[in-house]
C-alpha positions in Angstrom: 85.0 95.8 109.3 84.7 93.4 106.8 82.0 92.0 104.8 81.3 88.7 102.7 80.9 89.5 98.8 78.7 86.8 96.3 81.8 86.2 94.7 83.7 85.3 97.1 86.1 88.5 97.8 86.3 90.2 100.7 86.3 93.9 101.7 88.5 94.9 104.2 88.7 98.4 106.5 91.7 99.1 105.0 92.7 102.0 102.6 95.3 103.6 99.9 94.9 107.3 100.6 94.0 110.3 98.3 96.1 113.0 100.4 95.2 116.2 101.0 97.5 119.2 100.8 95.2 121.1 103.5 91.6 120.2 104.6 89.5 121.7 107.4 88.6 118.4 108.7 90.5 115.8 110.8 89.4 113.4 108.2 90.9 111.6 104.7 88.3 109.2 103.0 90.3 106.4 101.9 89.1 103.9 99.4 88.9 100.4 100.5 91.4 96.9 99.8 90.0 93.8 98.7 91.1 90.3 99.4 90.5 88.2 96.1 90.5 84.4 96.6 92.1 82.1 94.8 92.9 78.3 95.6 96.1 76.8 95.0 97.6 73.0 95.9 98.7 74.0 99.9 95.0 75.6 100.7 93.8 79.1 100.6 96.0 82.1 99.5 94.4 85.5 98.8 95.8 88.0 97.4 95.7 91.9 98.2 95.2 94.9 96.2 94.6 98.6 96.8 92.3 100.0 95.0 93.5 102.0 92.2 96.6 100.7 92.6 98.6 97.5 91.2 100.6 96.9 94.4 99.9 93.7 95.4 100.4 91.9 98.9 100.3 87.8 99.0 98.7 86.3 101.7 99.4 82.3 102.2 96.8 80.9 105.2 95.2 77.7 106.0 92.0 76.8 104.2 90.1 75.6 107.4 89.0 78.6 109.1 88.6 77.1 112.5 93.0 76.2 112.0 93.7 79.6 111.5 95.3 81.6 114.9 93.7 84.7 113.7 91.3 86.3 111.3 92.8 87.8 107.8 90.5 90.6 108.6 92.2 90.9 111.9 95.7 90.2 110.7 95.2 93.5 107.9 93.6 95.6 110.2 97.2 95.9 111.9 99.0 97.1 108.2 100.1 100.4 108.4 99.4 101.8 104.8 102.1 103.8 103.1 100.6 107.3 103.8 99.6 106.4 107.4 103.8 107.2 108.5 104.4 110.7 107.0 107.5 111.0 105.4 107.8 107.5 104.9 105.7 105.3 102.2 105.9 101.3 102.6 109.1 100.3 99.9 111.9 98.0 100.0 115.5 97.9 99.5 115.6 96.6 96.2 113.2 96.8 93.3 112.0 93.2 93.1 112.0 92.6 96.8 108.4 92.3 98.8 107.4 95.4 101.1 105.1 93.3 102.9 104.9 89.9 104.1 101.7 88.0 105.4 100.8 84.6 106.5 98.4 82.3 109.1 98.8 79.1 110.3 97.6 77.1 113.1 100.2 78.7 115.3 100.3 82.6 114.6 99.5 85.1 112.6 102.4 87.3 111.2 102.4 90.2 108.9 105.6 92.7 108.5 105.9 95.9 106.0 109.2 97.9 105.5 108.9 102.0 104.7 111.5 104.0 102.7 111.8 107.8 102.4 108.5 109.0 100.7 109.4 110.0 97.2 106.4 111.9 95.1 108.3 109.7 92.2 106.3 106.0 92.7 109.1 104.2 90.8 111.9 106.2 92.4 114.9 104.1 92.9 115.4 101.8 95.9 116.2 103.4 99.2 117.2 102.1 102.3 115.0 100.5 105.0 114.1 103.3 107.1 111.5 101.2 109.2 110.4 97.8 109.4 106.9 97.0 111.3 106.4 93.6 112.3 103.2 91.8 114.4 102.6 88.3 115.0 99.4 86.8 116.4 99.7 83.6 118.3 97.3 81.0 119.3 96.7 81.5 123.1 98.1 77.7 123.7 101.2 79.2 121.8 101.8 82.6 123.7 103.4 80.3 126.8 106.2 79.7 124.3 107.1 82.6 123.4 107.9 84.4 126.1 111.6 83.7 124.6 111.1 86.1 122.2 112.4 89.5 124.6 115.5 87.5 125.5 118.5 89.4 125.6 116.3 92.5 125.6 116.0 95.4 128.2 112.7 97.1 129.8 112.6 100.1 127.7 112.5 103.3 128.8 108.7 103.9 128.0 106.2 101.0 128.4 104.5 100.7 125.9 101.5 97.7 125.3 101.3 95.4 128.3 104.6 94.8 128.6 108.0 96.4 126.0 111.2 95.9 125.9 113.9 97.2 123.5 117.7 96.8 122.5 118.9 100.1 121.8 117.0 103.4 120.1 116.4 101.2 116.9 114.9 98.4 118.2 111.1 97.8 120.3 109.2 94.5 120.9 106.9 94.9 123.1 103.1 92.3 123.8 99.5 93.6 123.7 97.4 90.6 124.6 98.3 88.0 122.4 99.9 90.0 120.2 104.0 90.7 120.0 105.1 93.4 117.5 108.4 94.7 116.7 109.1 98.4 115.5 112.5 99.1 114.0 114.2 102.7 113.0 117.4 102.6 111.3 117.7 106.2 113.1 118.2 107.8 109.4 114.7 109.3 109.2 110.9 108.9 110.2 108.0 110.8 111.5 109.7 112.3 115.1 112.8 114.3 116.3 114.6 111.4 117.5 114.7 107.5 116.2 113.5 106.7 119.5 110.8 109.0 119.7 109.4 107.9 116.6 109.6 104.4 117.2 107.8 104.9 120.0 105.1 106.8 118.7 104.8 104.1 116.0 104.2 101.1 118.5 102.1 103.5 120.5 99.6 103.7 117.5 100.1 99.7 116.5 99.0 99.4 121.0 95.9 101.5 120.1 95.5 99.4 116.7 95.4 95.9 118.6 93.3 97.4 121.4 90.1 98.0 119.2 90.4 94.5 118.0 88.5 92.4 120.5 89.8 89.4 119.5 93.5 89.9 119.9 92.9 89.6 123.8 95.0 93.5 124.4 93.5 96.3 127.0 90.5 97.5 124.8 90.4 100.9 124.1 86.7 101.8 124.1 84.8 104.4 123.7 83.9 107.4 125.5 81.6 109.6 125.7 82.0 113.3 125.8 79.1 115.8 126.9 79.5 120.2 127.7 79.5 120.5 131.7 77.6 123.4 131.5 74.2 122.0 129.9 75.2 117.8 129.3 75.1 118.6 125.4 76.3 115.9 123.8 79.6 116.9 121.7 80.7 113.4 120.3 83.0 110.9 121.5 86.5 109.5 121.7 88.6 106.3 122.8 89.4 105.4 126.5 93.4 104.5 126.0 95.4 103.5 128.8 94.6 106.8 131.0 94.3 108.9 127.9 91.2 109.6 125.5 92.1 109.9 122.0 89.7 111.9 119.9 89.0 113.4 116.0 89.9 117.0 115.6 86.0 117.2 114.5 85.3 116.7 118.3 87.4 119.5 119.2 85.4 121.6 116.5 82.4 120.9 118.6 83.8 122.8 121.4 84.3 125.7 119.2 87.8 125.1 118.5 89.3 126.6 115.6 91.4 123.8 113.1 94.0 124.3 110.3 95.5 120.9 109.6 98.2 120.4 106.6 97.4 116.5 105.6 99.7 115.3 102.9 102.1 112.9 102.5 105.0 114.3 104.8 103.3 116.1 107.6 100.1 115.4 109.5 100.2 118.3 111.5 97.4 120.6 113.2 97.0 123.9 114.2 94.2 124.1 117.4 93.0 127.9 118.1 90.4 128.5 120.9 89.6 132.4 122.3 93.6 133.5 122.8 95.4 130.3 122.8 96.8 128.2 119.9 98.9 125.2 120.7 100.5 122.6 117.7 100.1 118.9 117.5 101.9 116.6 114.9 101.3 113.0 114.0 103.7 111.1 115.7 104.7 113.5 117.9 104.9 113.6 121.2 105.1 117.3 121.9 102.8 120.0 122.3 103.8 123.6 121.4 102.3 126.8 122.4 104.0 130.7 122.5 105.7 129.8 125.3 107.6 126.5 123.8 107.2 123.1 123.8 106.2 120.3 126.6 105.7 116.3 126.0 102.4 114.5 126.4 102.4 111.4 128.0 100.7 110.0 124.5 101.5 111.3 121.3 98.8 112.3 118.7 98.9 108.9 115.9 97.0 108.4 112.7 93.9 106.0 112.6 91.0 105.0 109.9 92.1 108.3 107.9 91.8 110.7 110.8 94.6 112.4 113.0 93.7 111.2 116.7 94.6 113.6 119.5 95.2 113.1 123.2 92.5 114.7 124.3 92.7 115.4 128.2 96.3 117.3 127.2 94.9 119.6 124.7 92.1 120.6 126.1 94.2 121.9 129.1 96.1 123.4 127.0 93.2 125.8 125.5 91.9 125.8 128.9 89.5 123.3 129.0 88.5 121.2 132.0 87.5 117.2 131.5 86.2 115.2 134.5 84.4 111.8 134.5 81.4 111.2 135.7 78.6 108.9 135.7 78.0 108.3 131.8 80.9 110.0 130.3 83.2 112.7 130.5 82.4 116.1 131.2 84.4 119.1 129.4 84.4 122.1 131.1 85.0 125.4 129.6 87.1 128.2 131.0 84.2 131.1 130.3 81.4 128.7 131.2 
């Protein structure tokens, strides 16, 4: 999280990523984004850079701390970075035009970022929208208000957060806590088969995001512990989320699981090998695909702090693995044990 500098700047846990073309880990160490402070005549702005990078994010807010209706820290933690959507890198339609927007006031919080088609050419020409990611944080006295917002808007098909709703394959709004984000797909790319599936998985991802933020008031997704049935080894942990427990692929190593995972900047896919069985996983994707074909998970594997998070409880029954909770964890049993 973030951390108070002498001069004023802050560090946040956000990164710009040094991809990959195909590690052995689950991981990608990403170097961090700084918020420098400046002052100007309306109160505080800072202004965001990755490092190594000149893009540049401006962030107006209120000066008083105590005002604001959410943390910067908090607010950035929600930014999908332009590697974290393979296929996609944050862009907008027109050269001079802002990928991201930021800004906190007394009543919310609200930060958006558009993606384009992920060109290895940084300066390629503008593209068209593919994706727009929106969040907005709101004062709890404010949340009563804005309960307008899903007007004119169906239950969607998958819920999603603590409540979703949607208008169409393009379009998602759906709350976590105090928290209402918007995913859009203009249905001409991104990271799934279908625009809806990959909106989905998107917002799916932003849930988890919100959820290991205490602040933002959403179901916390917390951790788990995982321990070998046969002996209560310890073999790491994961992340309790909503009936599912996302873990690292180095967790799955520790159950002797064998890994290939491609990690660059259009796939995020992994390759899972344990005694006669190999089954596929790709970020964003909720299928899982073996020799006999493909099935959908109820949760989709999604990318988060630099590693590619799993759904543990369906993989592990797909390489024949049993996991049970019991008193201090869960328990992974194995099928030669």
């Amino acid at each position: 999280m973030a951390r108070g500098c002498d001069n004023g700047s802050v560090t946040l846990s956000l990164a710009l990523a040094v991809m990959v073309s195909a590690v052995q880990t689950g991981r990608v160490d990403l170097p961090p984004i700084e918020l420098l402070r400046t002052l100007d005549d309306e109160g505080v702005s800072y202004f965001v850079t990755a490092a190594g990078s000149s893009e540049g994010i401006r962030l107006k807010m209120l000066a008083d701390p105590a005002r604001r209706a959410v943390s910067p820290e908090e607010l950035f933690d929600l930014l999908f970075l332009g590697h974290e959507i393979p296929g996609l890198r944050s862009g907008a339609s027109s050269a001079d035009a802002p990928h991201t927007l930021a800004a906190i006031d007394s009543v919310s919080g609200r930060i958006e970022r558009t993606f384009v088609q992920y060109s290895a050419d940084a300066k390629a020409a503008s593209q068209s929208v593919l994706m727009t990611i929106r969040s907005e944080v709101f004062s709890v006295p404010a949340m009563a208000e804005k309960q307008s917002l899903r007007d004119g808007l169906v239950r969607s098909k998958r819920k999603i957060g603590d409540e979703s709703f949607e208008s169409g394959p393009d379009r998602l709004l759906f709350r976590s806590g105090r928290v209402w984000s918007e995913v859009r797909s203009s249905g001409e790319g991104g990271p799934a088969a279908t625009p809806r599936e990959g909106r989905d998985a998107i917002a799916i991802a932003l849930d988890f995001r919100i959820s290991r933020i205490a602040g933002l008031g959403g179901v916390p997704a917390t951790k788990a512990q995982l321990f070998l049935a046969s002996d209560a080894t310890a073999i790491g942990e994961g992340f309790e989320y909503r009936g599912e427990i996302l873990a690292s692929l180095d967790t799955l190593a520790e159950l002797g699981v064998e890994l290939e995972l491609v990690c660059d900047r259009v796939h995020w896919r992994a390759s899972l090998k344990r005694g006669g069985r190999r089954v596929h996983v790709e970020a964003y994707s909720w299928t899982i695909a073996d020799v006999t074909g493909e099935r959908t998970m109820k949760t989709p594997a999604i990318v988060y702090g630099g590693e590619l998070l799993v759904p543990l409880l369906e993989v592990c029954g797909a390489l024949a693995m049993k996991i049970d909770k019991r008193a201090g964890g869960y328990f992974v049993t194995l099928d030669d044990d």
